[in-house]
C-alpha positions as CSV (number, residue, x, y, z in Angstrom):
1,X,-33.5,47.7,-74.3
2,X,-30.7,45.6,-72.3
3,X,-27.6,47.6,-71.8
4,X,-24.7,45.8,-73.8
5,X,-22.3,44.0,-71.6
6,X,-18.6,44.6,-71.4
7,X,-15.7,42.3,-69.7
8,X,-12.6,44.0,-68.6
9,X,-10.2,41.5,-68.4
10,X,-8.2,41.7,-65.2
11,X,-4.7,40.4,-64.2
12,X,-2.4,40.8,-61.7
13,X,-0.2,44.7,-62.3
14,X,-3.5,45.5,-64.1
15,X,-4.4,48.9,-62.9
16,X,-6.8,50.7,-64.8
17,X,-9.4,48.5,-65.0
18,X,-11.8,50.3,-62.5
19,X,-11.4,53.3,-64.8
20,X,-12.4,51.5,-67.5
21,X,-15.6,50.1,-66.5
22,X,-16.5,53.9,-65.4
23,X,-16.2,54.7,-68.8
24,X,-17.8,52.3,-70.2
25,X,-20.9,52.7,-67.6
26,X,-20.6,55.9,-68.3
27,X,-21.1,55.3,-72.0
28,X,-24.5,53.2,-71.2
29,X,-23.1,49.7,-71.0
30,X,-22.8,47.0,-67.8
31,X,-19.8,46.2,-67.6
32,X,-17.8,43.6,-65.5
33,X,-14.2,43.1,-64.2
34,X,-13.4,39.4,-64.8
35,X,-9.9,37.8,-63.5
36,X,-8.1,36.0,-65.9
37,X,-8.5,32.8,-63.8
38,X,-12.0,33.0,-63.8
39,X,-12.0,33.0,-67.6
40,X,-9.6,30.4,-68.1
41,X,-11.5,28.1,-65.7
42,X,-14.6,29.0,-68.0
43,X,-13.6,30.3,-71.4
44,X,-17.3,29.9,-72.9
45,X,-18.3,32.8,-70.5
46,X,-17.0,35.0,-72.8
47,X,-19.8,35.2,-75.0
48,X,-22.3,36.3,-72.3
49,X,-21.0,39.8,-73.6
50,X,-20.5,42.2,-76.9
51,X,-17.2,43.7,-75.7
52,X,-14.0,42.5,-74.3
53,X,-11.4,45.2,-73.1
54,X,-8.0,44.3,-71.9
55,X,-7.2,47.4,-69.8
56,X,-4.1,49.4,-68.9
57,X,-1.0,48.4,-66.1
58,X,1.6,46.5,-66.4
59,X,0.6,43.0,-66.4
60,X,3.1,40.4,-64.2
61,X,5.3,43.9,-63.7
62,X,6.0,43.0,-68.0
63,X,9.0,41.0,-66.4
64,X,9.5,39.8,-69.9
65,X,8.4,42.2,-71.9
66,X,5.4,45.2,-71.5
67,X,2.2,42.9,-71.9
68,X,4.6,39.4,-73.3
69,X,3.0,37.0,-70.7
70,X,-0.9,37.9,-70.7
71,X,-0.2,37.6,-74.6
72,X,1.2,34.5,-74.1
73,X,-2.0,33.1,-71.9
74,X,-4.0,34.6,-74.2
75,X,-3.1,33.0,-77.2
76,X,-2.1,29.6,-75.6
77,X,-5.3,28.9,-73.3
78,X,-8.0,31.5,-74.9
79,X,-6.8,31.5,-78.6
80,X,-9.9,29.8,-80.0
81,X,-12.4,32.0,-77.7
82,X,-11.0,35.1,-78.2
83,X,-11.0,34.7,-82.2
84,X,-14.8,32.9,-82.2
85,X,-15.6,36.2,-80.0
86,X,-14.4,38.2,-82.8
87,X,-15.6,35.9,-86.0
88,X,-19.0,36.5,-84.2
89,X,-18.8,40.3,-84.9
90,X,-18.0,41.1,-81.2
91,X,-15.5,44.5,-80.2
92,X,-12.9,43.9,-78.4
93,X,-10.3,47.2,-77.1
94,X,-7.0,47.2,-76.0
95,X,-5.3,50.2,-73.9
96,X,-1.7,50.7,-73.2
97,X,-0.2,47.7,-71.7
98,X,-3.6,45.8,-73.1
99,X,-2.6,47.0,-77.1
100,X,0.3,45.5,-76.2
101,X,-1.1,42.1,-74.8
102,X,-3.2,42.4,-78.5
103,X,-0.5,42.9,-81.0
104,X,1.9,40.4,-79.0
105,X,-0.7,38.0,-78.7
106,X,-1.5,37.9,-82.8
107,X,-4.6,39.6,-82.3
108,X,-4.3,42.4,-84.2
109,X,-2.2,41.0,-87.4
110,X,-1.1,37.3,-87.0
111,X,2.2,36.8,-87.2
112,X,3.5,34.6,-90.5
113,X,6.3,32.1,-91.1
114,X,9.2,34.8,-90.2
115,X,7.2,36.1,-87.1
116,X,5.7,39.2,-85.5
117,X,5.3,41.6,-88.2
118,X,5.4,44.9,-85.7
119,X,5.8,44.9,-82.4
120,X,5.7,47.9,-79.3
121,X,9.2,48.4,-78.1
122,X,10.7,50.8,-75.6
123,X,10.5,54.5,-76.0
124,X,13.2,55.8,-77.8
125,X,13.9,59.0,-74.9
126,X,14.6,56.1,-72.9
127,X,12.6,56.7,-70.0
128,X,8.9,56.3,-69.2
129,X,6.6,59.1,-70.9
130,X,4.0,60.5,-68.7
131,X,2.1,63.7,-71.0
132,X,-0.9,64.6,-73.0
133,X,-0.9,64.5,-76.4
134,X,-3.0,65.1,-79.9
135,X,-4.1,62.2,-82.0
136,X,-5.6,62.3,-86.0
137,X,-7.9,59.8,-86.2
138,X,-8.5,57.6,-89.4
139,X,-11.5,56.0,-88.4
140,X,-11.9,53.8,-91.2
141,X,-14.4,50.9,-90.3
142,X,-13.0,50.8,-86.6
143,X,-16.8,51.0,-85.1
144,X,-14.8,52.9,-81.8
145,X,-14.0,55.3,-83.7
146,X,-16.4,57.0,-86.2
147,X,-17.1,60.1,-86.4
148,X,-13.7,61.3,-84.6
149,X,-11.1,63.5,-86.2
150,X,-8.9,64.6,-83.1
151,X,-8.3,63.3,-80.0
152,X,-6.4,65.1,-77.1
153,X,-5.7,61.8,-74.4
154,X,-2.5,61.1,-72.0
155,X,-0.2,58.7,-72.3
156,X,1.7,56.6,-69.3
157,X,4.2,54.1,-70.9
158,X,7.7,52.9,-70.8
159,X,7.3,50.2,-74.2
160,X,4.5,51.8,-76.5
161,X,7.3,52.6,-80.1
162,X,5.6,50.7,-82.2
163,X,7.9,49.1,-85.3
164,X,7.3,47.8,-88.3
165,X,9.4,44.9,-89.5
166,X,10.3,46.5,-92.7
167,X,9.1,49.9,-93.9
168,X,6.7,48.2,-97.0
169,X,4.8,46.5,-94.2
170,X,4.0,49.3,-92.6
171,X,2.8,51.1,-96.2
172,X,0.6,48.0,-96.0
173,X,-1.0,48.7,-92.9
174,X,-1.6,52.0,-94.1
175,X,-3.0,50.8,-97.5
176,X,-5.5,48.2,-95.4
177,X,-6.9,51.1,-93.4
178,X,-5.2,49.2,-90.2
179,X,-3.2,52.5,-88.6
180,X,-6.3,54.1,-87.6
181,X,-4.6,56.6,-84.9
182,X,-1.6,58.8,-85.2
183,X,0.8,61.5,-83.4
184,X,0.8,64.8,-84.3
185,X,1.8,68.0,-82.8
186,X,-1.2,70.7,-81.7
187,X,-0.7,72.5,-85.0
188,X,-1.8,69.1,-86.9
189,X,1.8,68.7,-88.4
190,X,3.8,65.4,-88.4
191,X,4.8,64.6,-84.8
192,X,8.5,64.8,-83.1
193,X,9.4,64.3,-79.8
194,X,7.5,65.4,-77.1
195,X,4.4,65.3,-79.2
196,X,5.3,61.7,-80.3
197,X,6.7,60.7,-77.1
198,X,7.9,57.2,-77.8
199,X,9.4,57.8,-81.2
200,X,6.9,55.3,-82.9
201,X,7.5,54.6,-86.6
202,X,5.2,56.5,-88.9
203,X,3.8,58.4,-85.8
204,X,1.3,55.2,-84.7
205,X,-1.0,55.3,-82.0
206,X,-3.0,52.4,-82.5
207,X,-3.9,50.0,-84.9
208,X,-7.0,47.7,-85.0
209,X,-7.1,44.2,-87.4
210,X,-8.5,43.7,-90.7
211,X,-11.6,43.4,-89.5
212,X,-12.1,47.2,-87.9
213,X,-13.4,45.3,-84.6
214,X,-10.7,45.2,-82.6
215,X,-8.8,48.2,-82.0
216,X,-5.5,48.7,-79.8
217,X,-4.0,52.2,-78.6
218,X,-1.2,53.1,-76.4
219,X,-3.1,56.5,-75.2
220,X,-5.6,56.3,-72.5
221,X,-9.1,57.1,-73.4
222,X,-10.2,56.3,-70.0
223,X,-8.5,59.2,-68.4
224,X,-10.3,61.7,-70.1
225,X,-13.7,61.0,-69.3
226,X,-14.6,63.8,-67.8
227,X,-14.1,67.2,-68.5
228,X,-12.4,68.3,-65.2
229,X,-10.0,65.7,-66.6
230,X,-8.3,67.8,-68.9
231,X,-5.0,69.0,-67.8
232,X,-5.9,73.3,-68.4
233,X,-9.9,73.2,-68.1
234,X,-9.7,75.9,-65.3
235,X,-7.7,78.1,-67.8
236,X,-9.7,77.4,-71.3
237,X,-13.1,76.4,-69.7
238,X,-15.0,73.0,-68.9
239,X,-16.3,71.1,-72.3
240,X,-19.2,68.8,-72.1
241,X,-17.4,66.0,-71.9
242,X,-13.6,64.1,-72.2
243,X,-12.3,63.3,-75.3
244,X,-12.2,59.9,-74.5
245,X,-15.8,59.1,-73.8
246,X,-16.8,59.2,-77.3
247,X,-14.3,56.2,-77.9
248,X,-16.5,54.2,-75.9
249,X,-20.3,55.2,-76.6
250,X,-19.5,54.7,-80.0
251,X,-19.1,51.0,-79.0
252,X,-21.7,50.8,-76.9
253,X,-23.5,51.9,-79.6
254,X,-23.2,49.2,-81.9
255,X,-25.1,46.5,-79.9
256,X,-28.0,48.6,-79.4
């Protein structure tokens, strides 16, 4: 059986993206790291595979704003692509600086005649968050994420508090099934600062679209892969595996 094939999206401040195709190899897939360049110059390319992942960084050092001018490619020179990608039941994953390049790039909930309905803003301790932290997960019909209840992942952002326009559109999201990943603290109670360490509205984590198939999340699944990778496994023993690796064989999972 051919091994589903995965592009990670590369641009320049990108910086996570050799971690992501080790987790995604990992996981049982081939997976590629494709410049943005190369998939501008060729933008049919991109349905040679089954998932497309725009990886963690910080994208043209977010000069403008944390992931505003890959969104802004994105949606001006791959608009058509990306949403034929997804219309043709393909996955596509956003991480840190990448769920921001989704939401600000439409892809996650278009954006109607009074623009962006949320958007990821900058953390509300002012200062760039750099810590572990527990996620409930809502899986929904997100296909990364069945079968999950918990997550413990890190988190390495300066712009990840996401905000609603107005507090009924955010009831919406969570009526739609869209808010599929949340903050709390290790007792499983509503999150406050540290455990929500960017002061996101309604404790969000990540989102994916109406669909289910395309998922953003500002923790980073990647970095706990392995088991050494948790921050205490020489103090409460060495799991099987990372938290995070589940995230990706269940996508890998749905092409084969």
């Amino acid at each position: 059986m051919a091994k589903p094939r995965v592009l990670i999206l590369r641009a320049p401040g990108a910086n996570c993206d050799a971690e992501t195709q080790f987790a995604f190899e990992k996981a049982g897939a081939f997976a590629e790291r494709v410049h943005i360049n190369r998939l501008r110059e060729r933008p049919t390319a991109l349905m040679r595979y089954q998932i497309l992942v725009l990886p963690g960084g910080f994208t043209y050092g977010d000069d403008v704003a944390a992931g505003k001018i890959l969104a802004v490619q994105l949606a001006h020179f791959l608009g058509d692509s990306l949403r034929r990608f997804r219309d043709a039941e393909r996955l596509i994953l956003g991480i840190c600086n990448g769920f921001q390049v989704l939401l600000k790039a439409g892809l996650l909930m278009p954006p109607d005649e009074d623009g962006p309905i949320a958007t990821l803003a900058p953390n509300s301790s002012g200062q760039f968050e750099d810590r572990w932290v527990t996620l409930q997960v809502t899986p929904g019909h997100c296909p990364f994420l069945t079968g999950l209840e918990r997550l413990y992942l890190p988190v390495a952002h300066g712009e990840g508090r996401f905000l609603c326009r107005s507090e009924w559109e955010l009831k919406g999201l969570e009526q739609t099934g869209q808010i599929c990943l949340r903050y709390i603290n290790p007792q499983g109670g509503p999150a406050v600062y540290p455990f929500n360490p960017n002061g996101s509205q309604g404790d969000v984590a990540g989102l994916c679209d109406a669909t289910g198939r395309v998922l953003g999340l500002m923790p980073h699944p990647e970095r706990h892969v392995l088991p050494t990778q948790h921050p205490r496994w020489t103090r409460e023993g060495l799991a099987e595996e990372g938290d995070g690796l589940a995230l990706f064989r269940n996508a890998v999972r749905v092409f084969l």
